[in-house]
ROTIMAR-525889 format. One record per residue (C-alpha): residue number from 1; x, y, z. Coordinates in steps of 0.25 Angstrom, whole numbers. Layout:
! residues N
lumfi mise=NUM, east=X, north=Y, up=Z
...
***
This chain:
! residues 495
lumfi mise=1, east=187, north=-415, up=238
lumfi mise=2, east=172, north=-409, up=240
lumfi mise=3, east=161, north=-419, up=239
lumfi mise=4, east=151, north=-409, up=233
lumfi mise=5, east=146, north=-409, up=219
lumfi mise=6, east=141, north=-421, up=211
lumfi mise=7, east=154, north=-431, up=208
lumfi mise=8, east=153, north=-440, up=195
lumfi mise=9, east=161, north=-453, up=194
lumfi mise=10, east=161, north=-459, up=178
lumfi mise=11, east=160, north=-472, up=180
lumfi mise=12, east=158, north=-473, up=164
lumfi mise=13, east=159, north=-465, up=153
lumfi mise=14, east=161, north=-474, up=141
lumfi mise=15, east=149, north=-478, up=131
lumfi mise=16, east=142, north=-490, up=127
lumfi mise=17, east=153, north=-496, up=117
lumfi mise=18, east=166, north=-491, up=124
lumfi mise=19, east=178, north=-501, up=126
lumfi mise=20, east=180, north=-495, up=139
lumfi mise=21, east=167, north=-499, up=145
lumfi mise=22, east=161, north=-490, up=158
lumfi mise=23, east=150, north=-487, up=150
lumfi mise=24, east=143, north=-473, up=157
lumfi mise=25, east=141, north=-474, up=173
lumfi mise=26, east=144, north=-462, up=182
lumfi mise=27, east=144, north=-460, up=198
lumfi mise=28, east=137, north=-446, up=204
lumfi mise=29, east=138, north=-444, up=218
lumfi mise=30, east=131, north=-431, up=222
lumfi mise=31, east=125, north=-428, up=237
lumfi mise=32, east=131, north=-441, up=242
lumfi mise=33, east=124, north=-452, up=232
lumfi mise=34, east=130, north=-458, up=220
lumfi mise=35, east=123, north=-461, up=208
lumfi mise=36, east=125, north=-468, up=196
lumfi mise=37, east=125, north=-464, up=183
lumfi mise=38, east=119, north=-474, up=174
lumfi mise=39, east=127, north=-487, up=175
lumfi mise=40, east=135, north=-492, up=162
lumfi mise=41, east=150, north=-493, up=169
lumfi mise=42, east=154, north=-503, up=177
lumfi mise=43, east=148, north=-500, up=191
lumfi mise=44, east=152, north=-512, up=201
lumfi mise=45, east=166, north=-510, up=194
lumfi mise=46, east=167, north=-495, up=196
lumfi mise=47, east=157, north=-492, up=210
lumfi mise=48, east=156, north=-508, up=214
lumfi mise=49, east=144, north=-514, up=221
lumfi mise=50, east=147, north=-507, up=234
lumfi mise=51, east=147, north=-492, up=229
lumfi mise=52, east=136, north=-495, up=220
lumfi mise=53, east=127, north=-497, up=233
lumfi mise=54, east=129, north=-483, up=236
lumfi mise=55, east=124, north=-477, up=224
lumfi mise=56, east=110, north=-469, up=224
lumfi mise=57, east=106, north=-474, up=210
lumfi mise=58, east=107, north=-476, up=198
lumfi mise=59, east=104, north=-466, up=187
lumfi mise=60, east=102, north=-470, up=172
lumfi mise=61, east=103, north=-460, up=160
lumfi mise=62, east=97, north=-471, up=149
lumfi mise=63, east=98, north=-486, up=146
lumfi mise=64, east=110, north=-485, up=137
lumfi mise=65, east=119, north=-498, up=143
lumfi mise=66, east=129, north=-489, up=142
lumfi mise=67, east=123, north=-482, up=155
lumfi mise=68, east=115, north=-493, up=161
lumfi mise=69, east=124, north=-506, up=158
lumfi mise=70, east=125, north=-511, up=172
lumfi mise=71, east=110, north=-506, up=177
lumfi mise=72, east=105, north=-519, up=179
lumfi mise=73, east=117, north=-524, up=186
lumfi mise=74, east=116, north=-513, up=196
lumfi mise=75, east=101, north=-517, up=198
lumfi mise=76, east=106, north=-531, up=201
lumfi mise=77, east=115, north=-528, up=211
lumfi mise=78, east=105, north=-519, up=219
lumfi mise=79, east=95, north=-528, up=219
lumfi mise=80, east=104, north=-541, up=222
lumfi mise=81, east=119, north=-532, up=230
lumfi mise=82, east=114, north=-538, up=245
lumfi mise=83, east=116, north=-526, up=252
lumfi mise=84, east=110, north=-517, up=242
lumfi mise=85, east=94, north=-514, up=247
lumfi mise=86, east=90, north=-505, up=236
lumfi mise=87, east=85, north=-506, up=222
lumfi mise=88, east=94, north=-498, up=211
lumfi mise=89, east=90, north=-484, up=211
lumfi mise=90, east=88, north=-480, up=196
lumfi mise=91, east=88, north=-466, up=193
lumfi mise=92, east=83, north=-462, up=178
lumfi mise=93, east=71, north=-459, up=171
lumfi mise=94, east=57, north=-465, up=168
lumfi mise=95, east=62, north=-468, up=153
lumfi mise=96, east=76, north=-474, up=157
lumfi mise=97, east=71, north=-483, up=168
lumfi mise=98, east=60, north=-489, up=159
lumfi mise=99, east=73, north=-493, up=150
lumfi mise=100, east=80, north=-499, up=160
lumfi mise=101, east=67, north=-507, up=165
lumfi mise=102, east=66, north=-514, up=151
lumfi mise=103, east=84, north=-514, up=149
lumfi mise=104, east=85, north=-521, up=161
lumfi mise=105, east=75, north=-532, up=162
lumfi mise=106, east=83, north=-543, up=157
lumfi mise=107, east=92, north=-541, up=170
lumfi mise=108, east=82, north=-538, up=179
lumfi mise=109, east=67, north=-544, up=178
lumfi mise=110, east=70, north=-558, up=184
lumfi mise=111, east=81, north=-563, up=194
lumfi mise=112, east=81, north=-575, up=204
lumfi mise=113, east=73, north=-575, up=218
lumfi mise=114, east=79, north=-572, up=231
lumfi mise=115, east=82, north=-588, up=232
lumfi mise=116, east=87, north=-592, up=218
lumfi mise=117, east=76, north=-600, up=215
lumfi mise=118, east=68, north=-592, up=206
lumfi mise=119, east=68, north=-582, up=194
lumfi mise=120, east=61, north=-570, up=198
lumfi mise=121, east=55, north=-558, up=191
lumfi mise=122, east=60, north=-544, up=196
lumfi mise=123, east=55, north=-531, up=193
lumfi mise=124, east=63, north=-519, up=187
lumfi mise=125, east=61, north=-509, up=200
lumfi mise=126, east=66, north=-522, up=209
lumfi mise=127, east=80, north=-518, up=206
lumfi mise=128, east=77, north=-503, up=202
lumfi mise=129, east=72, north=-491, up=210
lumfi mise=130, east=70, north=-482, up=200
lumfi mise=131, east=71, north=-468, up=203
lumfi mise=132, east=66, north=-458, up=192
lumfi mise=133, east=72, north=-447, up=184
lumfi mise=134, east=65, north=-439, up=176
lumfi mise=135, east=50, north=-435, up=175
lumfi mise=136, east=39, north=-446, up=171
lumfi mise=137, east=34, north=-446, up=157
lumfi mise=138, east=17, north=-441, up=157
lumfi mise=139, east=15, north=-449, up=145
lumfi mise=140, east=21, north=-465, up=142
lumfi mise=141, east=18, north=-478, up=135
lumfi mise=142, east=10, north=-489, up=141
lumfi mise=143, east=5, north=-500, up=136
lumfi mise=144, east=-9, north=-501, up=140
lumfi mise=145, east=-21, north=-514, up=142
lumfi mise=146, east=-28, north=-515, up=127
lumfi mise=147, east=-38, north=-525, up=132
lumfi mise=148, east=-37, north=-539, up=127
lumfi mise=149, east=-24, north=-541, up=134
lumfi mise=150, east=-18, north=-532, up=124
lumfi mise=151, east=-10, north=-519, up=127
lumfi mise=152, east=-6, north=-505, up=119
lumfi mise=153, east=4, north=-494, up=121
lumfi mise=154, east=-2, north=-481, up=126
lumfi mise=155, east=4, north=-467, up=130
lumfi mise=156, east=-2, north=-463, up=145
lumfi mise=157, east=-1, north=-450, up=151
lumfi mise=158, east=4, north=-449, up=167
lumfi mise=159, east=-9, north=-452, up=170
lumfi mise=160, east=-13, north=-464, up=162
lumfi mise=161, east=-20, north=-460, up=151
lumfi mise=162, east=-18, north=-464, up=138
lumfi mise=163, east=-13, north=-455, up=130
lumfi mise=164, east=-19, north=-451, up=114
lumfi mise=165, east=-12, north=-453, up=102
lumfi mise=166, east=-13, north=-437, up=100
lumfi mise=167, east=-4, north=-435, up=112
lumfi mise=168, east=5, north=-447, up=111
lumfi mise=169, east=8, north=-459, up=102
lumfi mise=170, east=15, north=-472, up=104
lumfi mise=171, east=28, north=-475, up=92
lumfi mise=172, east=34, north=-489, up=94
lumfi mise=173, east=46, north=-492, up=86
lumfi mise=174, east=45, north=-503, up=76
lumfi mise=175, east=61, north=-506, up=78
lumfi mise=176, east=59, north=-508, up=91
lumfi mise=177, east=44, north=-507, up=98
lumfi mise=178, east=48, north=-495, up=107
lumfi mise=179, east=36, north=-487, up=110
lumfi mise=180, east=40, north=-471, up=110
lumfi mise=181, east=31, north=-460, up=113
lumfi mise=182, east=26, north=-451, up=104
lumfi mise=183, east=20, north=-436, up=111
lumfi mise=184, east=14, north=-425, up=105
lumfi mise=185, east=18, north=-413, up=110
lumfi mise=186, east=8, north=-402, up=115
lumfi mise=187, east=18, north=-389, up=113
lumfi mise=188, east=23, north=-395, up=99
lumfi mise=189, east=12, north=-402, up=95
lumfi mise=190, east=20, north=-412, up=90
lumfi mise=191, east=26, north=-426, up=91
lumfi mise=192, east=36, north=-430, up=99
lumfi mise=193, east=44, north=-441, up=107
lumfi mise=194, east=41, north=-434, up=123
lumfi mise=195, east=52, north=-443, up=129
lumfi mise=196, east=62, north=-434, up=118
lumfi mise=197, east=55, north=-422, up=118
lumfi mise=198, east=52, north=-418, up=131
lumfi mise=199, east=64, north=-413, up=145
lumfi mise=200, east=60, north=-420, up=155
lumfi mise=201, east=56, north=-405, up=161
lumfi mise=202, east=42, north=-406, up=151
lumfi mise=203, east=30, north=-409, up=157
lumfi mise=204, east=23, north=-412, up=145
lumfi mise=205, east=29, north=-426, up=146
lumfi mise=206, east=36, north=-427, up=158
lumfi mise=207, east=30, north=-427, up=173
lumfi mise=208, east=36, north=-414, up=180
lumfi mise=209, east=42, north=-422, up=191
lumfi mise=210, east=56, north=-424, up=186
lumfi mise=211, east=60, north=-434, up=195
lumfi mise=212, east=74, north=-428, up=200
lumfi mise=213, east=81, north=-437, up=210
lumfi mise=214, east=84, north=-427, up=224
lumfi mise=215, east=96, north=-432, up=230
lumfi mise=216, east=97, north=-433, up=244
lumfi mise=217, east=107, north=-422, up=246
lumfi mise=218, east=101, north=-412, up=239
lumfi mise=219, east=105, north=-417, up=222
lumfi mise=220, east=96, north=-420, up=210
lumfi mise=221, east=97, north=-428, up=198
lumfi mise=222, east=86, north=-426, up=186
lumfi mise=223, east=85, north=-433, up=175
lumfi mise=224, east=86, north=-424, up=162
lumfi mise=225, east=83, north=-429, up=148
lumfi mise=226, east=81, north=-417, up=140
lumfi mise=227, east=97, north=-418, up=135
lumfi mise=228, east=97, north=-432, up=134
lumfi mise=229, east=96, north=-437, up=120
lumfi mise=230, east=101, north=-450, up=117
lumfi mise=231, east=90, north=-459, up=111
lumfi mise=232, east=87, north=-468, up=125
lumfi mise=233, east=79, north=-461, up=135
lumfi mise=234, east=89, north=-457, up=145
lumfi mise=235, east=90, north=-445, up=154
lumfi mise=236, east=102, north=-435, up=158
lumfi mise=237, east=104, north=-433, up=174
lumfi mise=238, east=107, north=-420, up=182
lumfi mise=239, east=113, north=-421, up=196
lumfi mise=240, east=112, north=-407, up=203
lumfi mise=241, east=114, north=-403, up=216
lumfi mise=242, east=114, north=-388, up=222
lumfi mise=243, east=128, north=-384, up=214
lumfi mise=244, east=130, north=-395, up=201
lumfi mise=245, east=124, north=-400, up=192
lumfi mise=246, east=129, north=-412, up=183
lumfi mise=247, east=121, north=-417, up=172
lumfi mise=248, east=124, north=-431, up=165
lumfi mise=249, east=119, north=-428, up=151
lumfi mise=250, east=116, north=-442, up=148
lumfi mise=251, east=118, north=-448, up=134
lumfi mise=252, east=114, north=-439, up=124
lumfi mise=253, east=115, north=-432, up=110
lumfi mise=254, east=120, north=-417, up=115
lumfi mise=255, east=119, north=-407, up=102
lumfi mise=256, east=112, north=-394, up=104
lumfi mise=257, east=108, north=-393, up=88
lumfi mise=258, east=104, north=-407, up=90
lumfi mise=259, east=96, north=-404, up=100
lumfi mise=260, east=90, north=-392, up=95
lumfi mise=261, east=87, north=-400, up=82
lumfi mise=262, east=78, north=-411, up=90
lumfi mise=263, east=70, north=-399, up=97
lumfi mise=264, east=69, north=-390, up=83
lumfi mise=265, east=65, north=-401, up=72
lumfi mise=266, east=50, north=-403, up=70
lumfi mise=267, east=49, north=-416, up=63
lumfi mise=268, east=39, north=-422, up=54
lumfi mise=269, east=31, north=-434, up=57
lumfi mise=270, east=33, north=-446, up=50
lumfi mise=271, east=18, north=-452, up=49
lumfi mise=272, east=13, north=-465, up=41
lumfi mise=273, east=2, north=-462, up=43
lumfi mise=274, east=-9, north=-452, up=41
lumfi mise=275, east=-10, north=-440, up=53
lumfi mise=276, east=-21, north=-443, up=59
lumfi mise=277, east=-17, north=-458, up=60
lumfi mise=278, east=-5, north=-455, up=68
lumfi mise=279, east=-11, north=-446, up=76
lumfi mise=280, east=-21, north=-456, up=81
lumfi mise=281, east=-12, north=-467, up=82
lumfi mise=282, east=-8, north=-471, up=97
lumfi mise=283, east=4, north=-481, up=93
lumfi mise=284, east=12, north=-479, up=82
lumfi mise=285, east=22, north=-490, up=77
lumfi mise=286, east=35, north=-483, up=71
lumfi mise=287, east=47, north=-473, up=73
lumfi mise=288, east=45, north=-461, up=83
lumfi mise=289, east=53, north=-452, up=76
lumfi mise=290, east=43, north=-452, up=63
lumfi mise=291, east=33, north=-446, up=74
lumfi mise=292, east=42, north=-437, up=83
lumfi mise=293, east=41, north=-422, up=76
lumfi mise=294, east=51, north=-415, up=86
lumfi mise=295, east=60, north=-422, up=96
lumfi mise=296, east=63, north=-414, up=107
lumfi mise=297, east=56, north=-400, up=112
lumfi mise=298, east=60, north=-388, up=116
lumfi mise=299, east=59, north=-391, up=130
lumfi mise=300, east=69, north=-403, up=128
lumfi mise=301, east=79, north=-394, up=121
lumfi mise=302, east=80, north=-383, up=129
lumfi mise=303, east=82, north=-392, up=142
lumfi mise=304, east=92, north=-398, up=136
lumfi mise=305, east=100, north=-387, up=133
lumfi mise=306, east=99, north=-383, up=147
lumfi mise=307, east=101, north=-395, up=153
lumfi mise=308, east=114, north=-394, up=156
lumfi mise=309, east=117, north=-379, up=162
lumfi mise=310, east=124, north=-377, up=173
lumfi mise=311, east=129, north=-394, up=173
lumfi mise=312, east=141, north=-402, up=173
lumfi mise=313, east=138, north=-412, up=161
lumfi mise=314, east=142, north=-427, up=159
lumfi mise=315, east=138, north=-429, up=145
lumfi mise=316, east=140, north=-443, up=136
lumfi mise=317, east=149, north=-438, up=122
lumfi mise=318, east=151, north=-445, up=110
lumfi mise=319, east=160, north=-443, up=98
lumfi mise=320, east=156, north=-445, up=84
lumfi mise=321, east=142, north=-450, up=77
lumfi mise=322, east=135, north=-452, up=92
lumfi mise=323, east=120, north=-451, up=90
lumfi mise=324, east=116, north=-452, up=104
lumfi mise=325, east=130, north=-443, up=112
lumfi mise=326, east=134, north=-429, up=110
lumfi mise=327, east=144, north=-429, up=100
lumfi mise=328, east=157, north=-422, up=106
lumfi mise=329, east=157, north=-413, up=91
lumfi mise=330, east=143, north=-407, up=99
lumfi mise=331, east=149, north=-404, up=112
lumfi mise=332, east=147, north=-388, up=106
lumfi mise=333, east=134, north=-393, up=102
lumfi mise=334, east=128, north=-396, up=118
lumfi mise=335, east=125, north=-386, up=129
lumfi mise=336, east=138, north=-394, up=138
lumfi mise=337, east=149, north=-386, up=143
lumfi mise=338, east=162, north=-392, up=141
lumfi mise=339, east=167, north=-387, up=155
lumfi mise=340, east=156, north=-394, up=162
lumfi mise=341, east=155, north=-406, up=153
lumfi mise=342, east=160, north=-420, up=154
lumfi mise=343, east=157, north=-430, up=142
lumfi mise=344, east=155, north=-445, up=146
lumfi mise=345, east=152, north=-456, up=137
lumfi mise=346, east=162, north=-453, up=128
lumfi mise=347, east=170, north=-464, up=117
lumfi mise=348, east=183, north=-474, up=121
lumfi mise=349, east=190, north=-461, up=114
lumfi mise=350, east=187, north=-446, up=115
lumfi mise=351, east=194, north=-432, up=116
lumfi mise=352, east=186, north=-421, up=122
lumfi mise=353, east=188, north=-407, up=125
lumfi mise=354, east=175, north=-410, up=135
lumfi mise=355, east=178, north=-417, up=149
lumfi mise=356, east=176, north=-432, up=146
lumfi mise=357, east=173, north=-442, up=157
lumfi mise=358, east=179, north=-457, up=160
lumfi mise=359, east=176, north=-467, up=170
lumfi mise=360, east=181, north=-466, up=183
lumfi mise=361, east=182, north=-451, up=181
lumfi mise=362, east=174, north=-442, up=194
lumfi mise=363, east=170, north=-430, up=194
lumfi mise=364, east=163, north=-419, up=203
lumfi mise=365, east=153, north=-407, up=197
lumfi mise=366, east=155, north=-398, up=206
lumfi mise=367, east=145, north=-384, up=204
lumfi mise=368, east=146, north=-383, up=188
lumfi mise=369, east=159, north=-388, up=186
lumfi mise=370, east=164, north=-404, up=186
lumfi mise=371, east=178, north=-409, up=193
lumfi mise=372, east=184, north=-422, up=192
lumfi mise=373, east=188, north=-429, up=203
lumfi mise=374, east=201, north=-435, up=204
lumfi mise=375, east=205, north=-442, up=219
lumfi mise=376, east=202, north=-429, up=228
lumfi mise=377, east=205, north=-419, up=216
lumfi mise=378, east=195, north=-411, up=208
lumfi mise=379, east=202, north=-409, up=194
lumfi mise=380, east=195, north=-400, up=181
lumfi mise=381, east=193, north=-407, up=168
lumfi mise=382, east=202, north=-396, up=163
lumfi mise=383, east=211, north=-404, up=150
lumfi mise=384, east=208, north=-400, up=135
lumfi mise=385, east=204, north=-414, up=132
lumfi mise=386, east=201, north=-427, up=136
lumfi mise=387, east=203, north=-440, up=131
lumfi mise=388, east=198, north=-454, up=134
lumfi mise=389, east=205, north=-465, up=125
lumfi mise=390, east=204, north=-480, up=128
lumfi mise=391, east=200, north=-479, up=142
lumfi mise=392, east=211, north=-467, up=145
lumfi mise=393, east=206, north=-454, up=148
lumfi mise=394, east=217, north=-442, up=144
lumfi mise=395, east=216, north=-426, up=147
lumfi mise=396, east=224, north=-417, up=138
lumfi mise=397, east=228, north=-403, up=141
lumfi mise=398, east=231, north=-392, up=129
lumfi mise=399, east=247, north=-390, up=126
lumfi mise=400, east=250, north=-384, up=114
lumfi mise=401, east=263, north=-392, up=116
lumfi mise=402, east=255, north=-405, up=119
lumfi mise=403, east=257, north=-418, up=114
lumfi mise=404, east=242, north=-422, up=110
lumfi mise=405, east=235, north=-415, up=99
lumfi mise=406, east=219, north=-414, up=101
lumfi mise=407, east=212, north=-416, up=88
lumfi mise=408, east=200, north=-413, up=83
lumfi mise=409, east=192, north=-420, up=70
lumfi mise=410, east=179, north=-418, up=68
lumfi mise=411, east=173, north=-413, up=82
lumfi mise=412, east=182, north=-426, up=89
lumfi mise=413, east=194, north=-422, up=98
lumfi mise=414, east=205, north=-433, up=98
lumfi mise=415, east=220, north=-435, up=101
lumfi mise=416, east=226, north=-438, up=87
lumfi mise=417, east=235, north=-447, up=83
lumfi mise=418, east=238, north=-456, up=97
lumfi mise=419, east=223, north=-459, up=97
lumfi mise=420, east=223, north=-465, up=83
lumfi mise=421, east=212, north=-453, up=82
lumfi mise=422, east=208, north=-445, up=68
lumfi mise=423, east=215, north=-431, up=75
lumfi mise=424, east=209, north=-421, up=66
lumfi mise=425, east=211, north=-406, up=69
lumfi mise=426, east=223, north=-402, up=79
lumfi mise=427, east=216, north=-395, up=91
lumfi mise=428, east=227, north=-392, up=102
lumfi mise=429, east=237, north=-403, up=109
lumfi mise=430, east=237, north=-406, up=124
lumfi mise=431, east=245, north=-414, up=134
lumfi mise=432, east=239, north=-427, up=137
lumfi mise=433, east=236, north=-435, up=150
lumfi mise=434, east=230, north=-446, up=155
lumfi mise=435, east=217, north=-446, up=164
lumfi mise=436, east=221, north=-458, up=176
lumfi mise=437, east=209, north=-456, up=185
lumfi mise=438, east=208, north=-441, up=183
lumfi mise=439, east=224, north=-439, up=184
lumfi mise=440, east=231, north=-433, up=173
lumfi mise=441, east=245, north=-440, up=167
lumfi mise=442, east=253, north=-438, up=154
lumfi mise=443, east=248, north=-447, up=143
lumfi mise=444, east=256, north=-458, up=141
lumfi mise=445, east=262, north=-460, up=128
lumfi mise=446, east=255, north=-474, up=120
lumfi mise=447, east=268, north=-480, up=122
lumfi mise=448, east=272, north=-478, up=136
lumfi mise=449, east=273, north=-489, up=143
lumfi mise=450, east=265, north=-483, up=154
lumfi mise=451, east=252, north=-481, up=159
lumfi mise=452, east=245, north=-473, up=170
lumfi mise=453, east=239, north=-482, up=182
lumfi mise=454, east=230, north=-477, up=192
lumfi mise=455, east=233, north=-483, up=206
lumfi mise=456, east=221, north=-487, up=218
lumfi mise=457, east=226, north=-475, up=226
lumfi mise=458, east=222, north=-465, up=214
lumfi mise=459, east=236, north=-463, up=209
lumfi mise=460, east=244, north=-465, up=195
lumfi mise=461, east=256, north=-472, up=191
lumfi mise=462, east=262, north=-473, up=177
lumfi mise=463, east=265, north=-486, up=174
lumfi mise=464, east=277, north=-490, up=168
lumfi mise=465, east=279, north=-504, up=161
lumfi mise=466, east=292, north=-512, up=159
lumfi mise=467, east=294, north=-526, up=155
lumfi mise=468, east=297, north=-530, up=169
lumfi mise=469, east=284, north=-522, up=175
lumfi mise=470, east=280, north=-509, up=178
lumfi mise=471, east=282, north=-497, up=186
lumfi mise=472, east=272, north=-486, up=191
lumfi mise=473, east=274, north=-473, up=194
lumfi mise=474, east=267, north=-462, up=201
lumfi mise=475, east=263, north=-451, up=192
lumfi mise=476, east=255, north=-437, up=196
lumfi mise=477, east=243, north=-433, up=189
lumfi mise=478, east=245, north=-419, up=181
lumfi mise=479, east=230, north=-415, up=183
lumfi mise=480, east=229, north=-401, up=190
lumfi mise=481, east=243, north=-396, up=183
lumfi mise=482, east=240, north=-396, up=170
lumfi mise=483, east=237, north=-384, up=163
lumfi mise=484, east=224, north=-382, up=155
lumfi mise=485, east=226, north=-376, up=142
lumfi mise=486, east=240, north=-376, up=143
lumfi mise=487, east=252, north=-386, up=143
lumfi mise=488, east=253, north=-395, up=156
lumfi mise=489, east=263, north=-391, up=169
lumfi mise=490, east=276, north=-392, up=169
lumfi mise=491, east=277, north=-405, up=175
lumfi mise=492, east=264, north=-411, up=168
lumfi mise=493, east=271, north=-421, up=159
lumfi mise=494, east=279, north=-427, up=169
lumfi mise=495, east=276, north=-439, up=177
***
């Protein structure tokens, strides 16, 4: 099987509050190197100590734990692994790496001396080699010598120089102290937050150099924001090399008429205080969203409509009431192409017309379309549905004899009744067969006394159980023979 092409291995897929743990993590190997993902599955159980010396870095999308849980233990074991010589290699952004500096100090800022026999004090860059993505900001928040021995917030431009309260002010939360920053815009004349207004791609707040890793064999990765919107700072990634390009969308809020909506609605300001006040006032003690007047520009909105051309997509999905996912109901309502789509992140139990993705799975974007890989075998995601349930993954294929009606209640897909799921609107039935590691068997039935078991050497057996044991039987996988759109083969529902 080629090498060529940029190969994913899910390492974790599942979110935050998942019974089946392997929270997101994934494996790229492009040109040669492997990277990682951001970091909430369980690495050493998955790549182990050895593998994980091989990888090139590690690249975080936000401080979600969900995607960074096991960030400080990789940090501890390059620093203290004995044939390891390198700090971790931490790809992300200027904002991201700031979080990660204050997340992890408890595990970080002090250990023991080299002989036991004291307690030192370390520094964040003595475990970490931080490598950015994405341009420097022109302006930030410092705080600055008063005099006295006191100190005040400022905003400073690239060069060091304070900033006036005409340009820039300074909103710190009263829940929680978080200082934000507050820009007036010189095209729009108006207030807004630059960290959500602005693409990356603006000069007015971003330095031109966007900081785009160049592999060694000829690859990219950038760091993209202008799609991202999930509340945290975080950052999308695209990995291209001269024929494909895959973009991992990052946790985010995906709706065109949502996004469309934060770019159009002018806002009124929400003052306590005369005009001429506010607009003198440096520091401002309250909730930045009585200042901002517009929320995203023009230029944000337009380069997220476009930020997915020409890409195979691996984009987080959510089902019902999720403020910070797409909601599957508004997969018609993003720029994403179902054919060159894979949803991740997704809930314990989900039906999809969309690809979805599981632990464990590979696969391989070759030019504009995506494989997976299963063995030496490249296979099409090419069923009518897919189904995760309690840790089981299930591909179906339209019969109009089928035995498995698809259901569909309010914008949700499910299986009906065998789920113990709301059915809803009859769709079309299929025949059903279980995913065990990207071969295709017939469902068993809930009171078979059988199950699938995959072996070391790559192969499946049905399990049979009788009082006095078990028995295991060889069984082929239908993948390749089965019919899309149509009933299976012939000799699909055999064993």
């Amino acid at each position: 099987m080629t090498t060529d092409g940029i190969r994913v291995r899910v390492l974790g897929d599942y979110g935050p509050f998942s019974s089946m743990g392997k929270s997101i993590g994934y494996e790229v190997s492009i040109g040669g190197s492997s990277f990682l993902v951001d970091c909430g599955s369980p690495l050493f159980q998955q790549i182990g100590g050895h593998g994980l010396k091989n990888i090139r870095g590690l690249i975080i999308t936000h401080c979600h734990d969900d995607h960074k849980r096991w960030f400080t233990d990789l940090s501890l074991f390059n620093r203290y692994a004995p044939d390891i010589q390198h700090k971790l290699p931490v790809f992300t952004s200027e904002a991201i790496n700031e979080g990660l500096l204050v997340s992890s100090g408890p595990a970080l800022n002090s250990s023991l001396s080299d002989d036991s026999k004291m307690v030192v004090d370390l520094a964040y860059d003595d475990y970490i080699d931080f490598r950015m993505l994405g341009p420097r900001a022109k302006f930030r928040i410092v705080r600055q010598d008063s005099g006295a021995g006191g100190s005040l917030l400022a905003v400073v431009d690239a060069q060091g120089t304070t900033v006036g309260p005409e340009r820039a002010k300074i909103i710190i939360n009263t829940k929680n102290g978080t200082p934000r920053l507050l820009f007036k815009d010189p095209e729009y004349h108006e207030w807004i937050e630059p960290e959500q207004f602005y693409p990356f791609s603006s000069t007015t707040f971003y330095e031109e150099d966007q900081n785009i890793y160049h592999g060694p064999t000829g690859y990219t990765i950038e760091a993209i924001n202008a799609p991202v919107w999930h509340g945290v700072p975080g950052i999308g990634l695209r990995f291209k090399t001269a024929t494909e390009s895959l973009v991992f969308s990052g946790d985010t809020a995906h709706d065109i008429e949502l996004w469309q909506a934060l770019h159009t609605e002018k806002r009124a300001q929400r003052l306590n205080c005369p005009r001429s006040e506010f607009e003198a006032t440096p520091v401002i003690y309250g909730d930045i969203n009585d200042f901002i007047e517009r929320v995203w520009g023009s230029e944000r909105y337009h380069e997220a409509l476009a930020a997915f051309d020409d890409a195979v997509v691996i984009h987080d999905i959510a089902t019902r009431k999720s403020v910070v996912h797409t909601d599957y109901r508004r997969l018609e309502h993003t720029v994403l192409k179902k054919e060159r789509t894979i949803l991740t992140h997704s809930p314990n139990t989900m039906t999809s017309e969309w690809p979805l993705s599981k632990a464990e799975k590979t696969f391989l974007i070759q030019g504009d379309t995506f494989s997976e890989v299963v063995g030496e075998e490249l296979f099409p995601m090419d069923a009518a549905v897919y189904h995760k349930q309690a840790g089981r993954y299930y591909v179906g294929y339209r019969n109009r004899n089928g035995s498995t009606t698809v259901y569909e209640n309010e914008g949700i897909l499910n299986l009906g009744g065998e789920w113990c799921w709301e059915n809803g609107t009859e769709l079309y039935t299929v025949d059903l067969y279980e995913d065990v590691g990207g071969k295709y068997l017939p469902k068993l039935g809930d009171s078979d006394i059988s199950s699938y078991v995959e072996r070391a050497d790559g192969r499946v057996e049905r399990v049979t159980y009788h009082k006095d044991g078990s028995l295991g039987t060889v069984v082929e996988s239908l993948r390749g023979r089965l019919l899309v759109g149509c009933a299976a083969t012939s000799d699909a529902g055999g064993l």
